[in-house]
C-alpha positions, 0 to 999 in steps of 0.5 A: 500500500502506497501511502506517500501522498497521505504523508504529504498532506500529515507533514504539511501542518501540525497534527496528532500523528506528528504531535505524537512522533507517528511515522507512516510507512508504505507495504508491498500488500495492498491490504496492509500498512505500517507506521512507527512511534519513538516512545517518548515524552510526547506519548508516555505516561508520567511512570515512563511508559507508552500511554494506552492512549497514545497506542490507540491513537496510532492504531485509529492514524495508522488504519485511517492512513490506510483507508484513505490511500484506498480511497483517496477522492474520500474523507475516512475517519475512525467510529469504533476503536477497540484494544487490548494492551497486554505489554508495558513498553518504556521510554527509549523504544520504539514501536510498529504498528501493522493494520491489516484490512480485515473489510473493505465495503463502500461505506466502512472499513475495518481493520486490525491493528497490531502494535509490537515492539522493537522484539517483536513482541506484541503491546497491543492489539486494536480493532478500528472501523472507519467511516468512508465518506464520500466527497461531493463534487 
């Protein structure tokens, strides 16, 4: 999934995904899509930990960065984000987050996010659904 013109209109003013230090990264699948987060003081937690908050917010960016390079004449935002975060991650790291298109329809996509760390070990598991909308002309 080519995601180079959704970065170009991410980086072209401040925004949650840069606030947050997210990096989005094309895929050779197109069903597929990635996006890194250097764990530090724009998304931890006062202990020096990823915040869950700033996990789910890269899974909803990252899914929606692949919704809308697989609709790119439409607006895509998230309406349901659901996760489960099963592992701390400490400041220093950095974590990748894979989304995998799980629907495509007209109207809604869904996707599961699937964020590890720089082990590969899994941090945290999201479930995000968008709404596509339609632009008019």
């Amino acid at each position: 999934m080519d995601v180079e013109r959704i970065n170009l209109i991410i980086n072209s003013k401040p925004n949650l995904s840069t606030a947050l230090g997210m990096e989005f990264l094309s895929t050779p699948d197109d069903d597929t899509c990635m996006a890194t987060m250097k764990v530090d003081e724009r998304n931890r937690q006062p202990f020096g930990f990823l915040s869950g908050g700033a996990s789910l917010a890269l899974a909803e960016n990252v899914a929606g960065v692949g919704s809308s390079a697989l609709c790119p004449q439409c607006a895509c935002v998230g309406i349901e984000v659901s996760g489960s975060h099963v592992k701390a991650v400490a400041e220093g790291d950095t974590v990748t987050a894979f989304a995998r298109l799980l629907h495509k329809g007209t109207t809604l996509h869904v996707w599961n996010v699937d964020i590890k760390d720089s082990h590969g070990d899994l941090i945290s598991n999201v479930r995000v659904t968008n709404y596509v909308i339609k632009n008019k002309k």
